[in-house]
ROZAMI-994938 format. One record per residue (C-alpha): residue number from 1; residue in three letters; y, z, x. Coordinates in Angstrom, 2 decimals. Example, Ala and Ser with C-alpha at 12.3 -4.5 7.8 and 13.67 -1.06 7.14 Angstrom:
2
> nr:rest:yy:zz:xx
> 1:ALA:-4.50:7.80:12.30;
> 2:SER:-1.06:7.14:13.67;
***
This chain:
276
> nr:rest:yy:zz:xx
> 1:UNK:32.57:-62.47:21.22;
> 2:UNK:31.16:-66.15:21.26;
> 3:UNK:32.44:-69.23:19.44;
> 4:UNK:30.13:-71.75:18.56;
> 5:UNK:30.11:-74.81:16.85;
> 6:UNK:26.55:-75.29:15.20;
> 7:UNK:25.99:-79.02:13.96;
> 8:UNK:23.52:-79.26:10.61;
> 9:UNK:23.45:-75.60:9.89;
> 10:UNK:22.05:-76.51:6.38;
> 11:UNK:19.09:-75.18:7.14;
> 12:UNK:16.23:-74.64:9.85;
> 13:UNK:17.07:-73.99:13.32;
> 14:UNK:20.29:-74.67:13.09;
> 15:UNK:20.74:-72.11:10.05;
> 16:UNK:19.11:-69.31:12.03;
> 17:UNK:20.56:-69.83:15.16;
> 18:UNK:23.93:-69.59:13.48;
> 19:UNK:23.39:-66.78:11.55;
> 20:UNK:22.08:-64.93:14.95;
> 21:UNK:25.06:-65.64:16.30;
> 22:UNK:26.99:-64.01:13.42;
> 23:UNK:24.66:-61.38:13.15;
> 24:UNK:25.97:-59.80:16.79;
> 25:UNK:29.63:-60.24:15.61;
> 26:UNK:30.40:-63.85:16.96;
> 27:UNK:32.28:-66.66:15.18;
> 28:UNK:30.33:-69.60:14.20;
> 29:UNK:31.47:-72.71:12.66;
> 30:UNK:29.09:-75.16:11.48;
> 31:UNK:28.94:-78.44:10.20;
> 32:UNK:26.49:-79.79:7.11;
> 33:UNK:27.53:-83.20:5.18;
> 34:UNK:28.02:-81.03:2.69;
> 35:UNK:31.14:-78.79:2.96;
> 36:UNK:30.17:-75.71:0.69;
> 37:UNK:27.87:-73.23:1.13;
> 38:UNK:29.17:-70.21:-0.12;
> 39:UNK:26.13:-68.36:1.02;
> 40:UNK:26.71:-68.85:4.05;
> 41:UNK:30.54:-68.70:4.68;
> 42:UNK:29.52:-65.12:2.83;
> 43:UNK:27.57:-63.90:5.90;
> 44:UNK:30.64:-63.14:7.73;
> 45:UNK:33.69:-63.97:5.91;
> 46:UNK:36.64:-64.93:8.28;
> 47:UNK:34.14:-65.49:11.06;
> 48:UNK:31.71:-67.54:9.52;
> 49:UNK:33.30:-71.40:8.53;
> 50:UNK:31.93:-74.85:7.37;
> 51:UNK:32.87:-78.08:7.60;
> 52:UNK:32.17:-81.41:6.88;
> 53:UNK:31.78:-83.92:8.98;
> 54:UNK:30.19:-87.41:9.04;
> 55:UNK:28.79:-87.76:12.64;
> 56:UNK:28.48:-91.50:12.14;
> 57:UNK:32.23:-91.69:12.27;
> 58:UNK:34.23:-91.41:15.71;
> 59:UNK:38.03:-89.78:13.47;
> 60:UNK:35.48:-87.28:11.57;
> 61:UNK:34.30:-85.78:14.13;
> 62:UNK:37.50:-85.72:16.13;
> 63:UNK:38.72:-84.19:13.32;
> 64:UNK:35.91:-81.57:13.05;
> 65:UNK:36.53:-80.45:16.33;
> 66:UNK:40.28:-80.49:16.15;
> 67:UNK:39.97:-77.98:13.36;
> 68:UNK:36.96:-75.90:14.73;
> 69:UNK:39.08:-75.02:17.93;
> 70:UNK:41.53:-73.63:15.44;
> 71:UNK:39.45:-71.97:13.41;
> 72:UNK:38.19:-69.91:16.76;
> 73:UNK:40.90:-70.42:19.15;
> 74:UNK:38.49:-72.30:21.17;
> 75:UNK:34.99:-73.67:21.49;
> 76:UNK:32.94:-71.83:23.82;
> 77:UNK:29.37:-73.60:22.88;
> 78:UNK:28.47:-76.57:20.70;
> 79:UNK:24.93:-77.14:19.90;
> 80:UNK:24.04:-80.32:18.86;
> 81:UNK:21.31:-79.52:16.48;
> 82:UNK:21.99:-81.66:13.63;
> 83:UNK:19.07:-84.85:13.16;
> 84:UNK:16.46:-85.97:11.38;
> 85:UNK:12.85:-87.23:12.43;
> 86:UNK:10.80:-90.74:11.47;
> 87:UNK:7.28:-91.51:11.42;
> 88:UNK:5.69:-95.08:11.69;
> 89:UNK:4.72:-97.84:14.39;
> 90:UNK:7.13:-99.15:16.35;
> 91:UNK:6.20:-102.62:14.85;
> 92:UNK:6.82:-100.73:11.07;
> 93:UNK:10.36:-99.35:12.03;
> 94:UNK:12.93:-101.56:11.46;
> 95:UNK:15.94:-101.86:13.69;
> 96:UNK:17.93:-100.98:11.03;
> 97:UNK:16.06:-98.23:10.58;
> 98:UNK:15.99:-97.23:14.10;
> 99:UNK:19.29:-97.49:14.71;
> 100:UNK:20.24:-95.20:11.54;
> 101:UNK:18.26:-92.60:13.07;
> 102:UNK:20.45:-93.36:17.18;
> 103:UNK:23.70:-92.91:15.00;
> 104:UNK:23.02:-89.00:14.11;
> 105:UNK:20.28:-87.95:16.69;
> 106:UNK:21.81:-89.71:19.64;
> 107:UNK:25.41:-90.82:19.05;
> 108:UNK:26.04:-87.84:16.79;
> 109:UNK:25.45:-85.95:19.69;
> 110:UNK:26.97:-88.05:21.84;
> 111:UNK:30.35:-87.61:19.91;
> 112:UNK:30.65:-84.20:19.69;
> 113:UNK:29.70:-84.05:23.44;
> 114:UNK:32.64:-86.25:23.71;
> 115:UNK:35.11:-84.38:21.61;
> 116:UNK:34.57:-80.83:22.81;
> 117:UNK:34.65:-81.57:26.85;
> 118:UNK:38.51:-82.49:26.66;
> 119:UNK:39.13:-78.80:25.73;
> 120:UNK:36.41:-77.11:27.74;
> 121:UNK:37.51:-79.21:31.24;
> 122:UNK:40.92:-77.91:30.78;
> 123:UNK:39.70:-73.58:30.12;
> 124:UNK:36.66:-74.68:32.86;
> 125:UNK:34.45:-73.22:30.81;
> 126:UNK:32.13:-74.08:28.04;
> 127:UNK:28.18:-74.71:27.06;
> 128:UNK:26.14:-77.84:25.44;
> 129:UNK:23.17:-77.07:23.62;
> 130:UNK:20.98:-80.11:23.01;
> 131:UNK:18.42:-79.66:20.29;
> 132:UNK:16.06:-82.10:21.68;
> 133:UNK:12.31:-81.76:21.08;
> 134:UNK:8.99:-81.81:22.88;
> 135:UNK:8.67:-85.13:21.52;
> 136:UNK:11.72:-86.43:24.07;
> 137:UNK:9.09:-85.54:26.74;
> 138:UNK:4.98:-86.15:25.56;
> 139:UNK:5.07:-89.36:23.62;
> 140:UNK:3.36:-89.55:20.40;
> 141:UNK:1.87:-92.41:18.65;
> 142:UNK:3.63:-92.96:15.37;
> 143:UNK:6.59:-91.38:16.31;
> 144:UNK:7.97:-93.38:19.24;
> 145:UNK:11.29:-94.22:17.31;
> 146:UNK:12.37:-90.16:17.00;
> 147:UNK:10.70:-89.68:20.58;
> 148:UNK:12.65:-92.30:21.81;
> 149:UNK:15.99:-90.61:20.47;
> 150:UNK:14.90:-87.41:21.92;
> 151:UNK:13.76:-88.73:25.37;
> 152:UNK:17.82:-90.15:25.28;
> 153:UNK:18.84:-87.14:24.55;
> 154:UNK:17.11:-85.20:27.17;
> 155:UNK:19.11:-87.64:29.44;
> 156:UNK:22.49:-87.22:28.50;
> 157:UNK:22.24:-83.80:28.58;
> 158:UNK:20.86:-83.68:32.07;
> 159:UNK:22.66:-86.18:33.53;
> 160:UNK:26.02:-83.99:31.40;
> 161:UNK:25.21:-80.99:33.27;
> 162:UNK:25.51:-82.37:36.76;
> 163:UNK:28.75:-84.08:35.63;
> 164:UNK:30.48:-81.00:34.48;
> 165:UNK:28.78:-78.14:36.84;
> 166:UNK:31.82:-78.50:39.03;
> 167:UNK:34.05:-77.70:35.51;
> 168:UNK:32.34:-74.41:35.02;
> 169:UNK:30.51:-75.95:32.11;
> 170:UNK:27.09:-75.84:31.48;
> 171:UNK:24.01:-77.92:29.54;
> 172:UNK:21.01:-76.76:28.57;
> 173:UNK:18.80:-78.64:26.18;
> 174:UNK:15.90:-77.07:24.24;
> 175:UNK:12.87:-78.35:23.44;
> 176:UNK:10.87:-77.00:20.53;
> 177:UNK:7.36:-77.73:19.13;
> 178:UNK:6.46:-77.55:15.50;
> 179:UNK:8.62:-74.95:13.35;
> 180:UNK:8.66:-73.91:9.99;
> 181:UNK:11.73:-75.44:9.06;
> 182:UNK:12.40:-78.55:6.73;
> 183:UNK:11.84:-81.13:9.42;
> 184:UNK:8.46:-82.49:8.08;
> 185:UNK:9.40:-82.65:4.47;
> 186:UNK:13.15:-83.31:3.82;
> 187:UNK:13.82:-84.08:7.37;
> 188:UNK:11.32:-86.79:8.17;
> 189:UNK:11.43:-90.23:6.89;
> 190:UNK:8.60:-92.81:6.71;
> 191:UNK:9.22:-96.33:8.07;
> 192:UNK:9.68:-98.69:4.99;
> 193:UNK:6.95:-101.38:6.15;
> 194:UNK:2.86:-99.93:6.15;
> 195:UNK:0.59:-101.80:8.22;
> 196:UNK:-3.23:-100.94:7.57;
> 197:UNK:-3.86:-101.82:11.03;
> 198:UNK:-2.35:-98.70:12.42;
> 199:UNK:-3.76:-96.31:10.08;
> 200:UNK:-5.88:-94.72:12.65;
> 201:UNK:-4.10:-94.28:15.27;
> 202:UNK:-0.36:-94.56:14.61;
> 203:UNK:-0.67:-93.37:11.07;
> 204:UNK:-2.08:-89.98:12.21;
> 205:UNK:0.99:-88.39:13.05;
> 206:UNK:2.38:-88.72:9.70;
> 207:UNK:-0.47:-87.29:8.14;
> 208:UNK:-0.47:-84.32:10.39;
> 209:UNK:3.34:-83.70:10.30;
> 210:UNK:3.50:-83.76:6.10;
> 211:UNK:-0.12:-82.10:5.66;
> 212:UNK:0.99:-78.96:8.15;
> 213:UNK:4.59:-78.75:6.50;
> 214:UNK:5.17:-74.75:6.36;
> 215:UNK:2.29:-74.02:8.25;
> 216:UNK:3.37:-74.59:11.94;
> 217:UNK:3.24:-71.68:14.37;
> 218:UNK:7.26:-71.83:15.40;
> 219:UNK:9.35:-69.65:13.91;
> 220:UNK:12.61:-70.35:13.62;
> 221:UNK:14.19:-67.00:13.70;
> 222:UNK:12.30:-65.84:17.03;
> 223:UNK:13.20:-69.38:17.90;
> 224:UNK:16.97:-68.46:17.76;
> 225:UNK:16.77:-64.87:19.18;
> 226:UNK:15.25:-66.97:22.24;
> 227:UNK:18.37:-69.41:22.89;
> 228:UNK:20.51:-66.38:22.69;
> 229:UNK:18.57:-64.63:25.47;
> 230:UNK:18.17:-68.01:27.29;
> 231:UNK:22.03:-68.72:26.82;
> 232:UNK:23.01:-64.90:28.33;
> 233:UNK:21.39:-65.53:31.31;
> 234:UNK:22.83:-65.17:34.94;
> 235:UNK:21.73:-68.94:35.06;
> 236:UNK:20.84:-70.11:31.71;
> 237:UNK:18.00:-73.17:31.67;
> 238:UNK:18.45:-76.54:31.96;
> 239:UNK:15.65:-77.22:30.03;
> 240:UNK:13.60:-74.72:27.46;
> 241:UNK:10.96:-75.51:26.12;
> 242:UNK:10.08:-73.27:22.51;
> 243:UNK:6.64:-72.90:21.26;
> 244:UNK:2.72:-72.93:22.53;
> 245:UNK:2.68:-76.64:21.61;
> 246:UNK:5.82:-77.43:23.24;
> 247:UNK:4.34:-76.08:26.33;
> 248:UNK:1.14:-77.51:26.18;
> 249:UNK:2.03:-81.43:25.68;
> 250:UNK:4.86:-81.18:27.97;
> 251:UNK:2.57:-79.16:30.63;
> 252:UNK:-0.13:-82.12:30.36;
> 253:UNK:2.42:-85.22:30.22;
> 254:UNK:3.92:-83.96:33.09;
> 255:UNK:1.01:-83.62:34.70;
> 256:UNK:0.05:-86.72:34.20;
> 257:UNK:2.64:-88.60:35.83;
> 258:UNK:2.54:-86.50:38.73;
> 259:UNK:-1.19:-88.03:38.97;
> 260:UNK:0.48:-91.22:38.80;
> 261:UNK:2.63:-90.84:40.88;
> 262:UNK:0.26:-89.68:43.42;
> 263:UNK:-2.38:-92.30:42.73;
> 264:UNK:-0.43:-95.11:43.24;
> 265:UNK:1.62:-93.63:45.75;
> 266:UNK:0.85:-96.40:48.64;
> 267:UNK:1.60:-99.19:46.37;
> 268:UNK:4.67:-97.75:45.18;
> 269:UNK:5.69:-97.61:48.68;
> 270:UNK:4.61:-101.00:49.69;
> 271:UNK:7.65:-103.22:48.54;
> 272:UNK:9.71:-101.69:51.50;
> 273:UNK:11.55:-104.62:53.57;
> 274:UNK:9.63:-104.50:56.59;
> 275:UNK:12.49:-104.67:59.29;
> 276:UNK:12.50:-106.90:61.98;
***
């Protein structure tokens, strides 16, 4: 039996990935800002828990964590899934926007990461699941502000998992493309300030995310049953990428830097001190 603590299980990914987890008998104990949900604590009563926790705030999610590892008797995998999305040009976001979005998506994370390795170090043993997206990896115009959370993400968690390999404790983050969750309607926020300017380009990606809403081809379910199989592996991924879409822009950005990289290749290598 697994113990996981599952950050925003309100709902989406996070909801079915914690209820997959109870579903084959493990313990899950997930946090919404919201403390009830009888519905779910109902799933699997004594193994299924919620709490509430603020992930703005350093004590509450010290405090979250002090009382998840009793509830289970210890953490064995925290997935950092809670996080919301925004769409706009980076001149429309506002920093104050922008950095309301850092405090859950990337210093959210960031704390719980925090709070949870104390107790894994010492047992040498433990997993971090980043929710990240595909977004953290194939830039999208009108979206740089979430993409830019994402792309941090994708950084502490890789740069996490060669600090704590030698612990016994291991990262993966997973990517997704679209799902059918509640990310492009109660989970995505428009920036506050509308230039006409960037209606064409930068403008597009709101239109796309709120007009598909509920009809994208990830599903969140199979989406779960994945990270399970991903996580039981001999040598679980670093990096998973969910979906056809996910695949496809990541496939192509990364592509494209490798032509970069090639194509400029000799003047990359040209500032070398030439030694005497």
């Amino acid at each position: 039996m697994t113990n996981w603590l599952i950050t925003g299980i309100g709902a989406g990914l996070g909801r079915a990935l914690a209820q997959a987890a109870l579903a084959r008998g493990d313990t899950v104990v997930g946090t919404t800002r919201q403390a009830a949900d009888e519905a779910f604590t109902s799933l699997a009563p004594g193994r299924a828990h919620v709490l509430s926790v603020d992930l703005t705030d350093d004590a509450s999610v010290r405090a979250a964590v002090a009382r998840a590892e009793e509830l289970t008797g210890g953490i064995d995998r925290l997935v950092n899934n809670a996080g919301y999305g925004i769409a706009g040009a980076i001149e429309e976001v506002s920093i104050d926007e922008a950095k309301a979005l850092f405090e859950i998506n990337v210093f959210g994370a960031m704390r719980m990461m925090q709070a949870v390795l104390p107790m894994m170090r010492a047992r040498r043993a433990g997993h971090i699941v980043n929710v990240t997206s595909v977004s953290g990896h194939a830039p999208w115009a009108g979206t740089a502000i979430y993409g830019a959370s994402k792309y941090a993400l994708e950084c502490l968690g890789q740069t996490l998992a060669q600090e704590v390999a030698p612990m016994n404790i291991r990262v993966t983050n997973v990517a997704p493309g679209g799902m059918r969750t509640e990310f492009a309607a109660a989970g995505l926020r428009i920036a506050d300030k509308d230039i006409a300017e960037y209606d064409e380009v930068a403008h597009f990606a709101r239109r796309s995310l709120t007009e598909n809403a509920g009809k994208e081809k990830g599903d969140p379910q199979r989406a779960a049953a994945a990270i399970l199989t991903a996580l039981e592996a001999p040598e679980p991924p670093l990096n998973l990428f969910l979906g056809e879409d996910a695949l496809h822009y990541a496939t192509d950005q990364h592509a494209f830097v490798a032509g970069q990289i090639k194509q400029w290749e000799a003047l990359s290598l040209s500032i070398a001190f030439e030694e005497a």
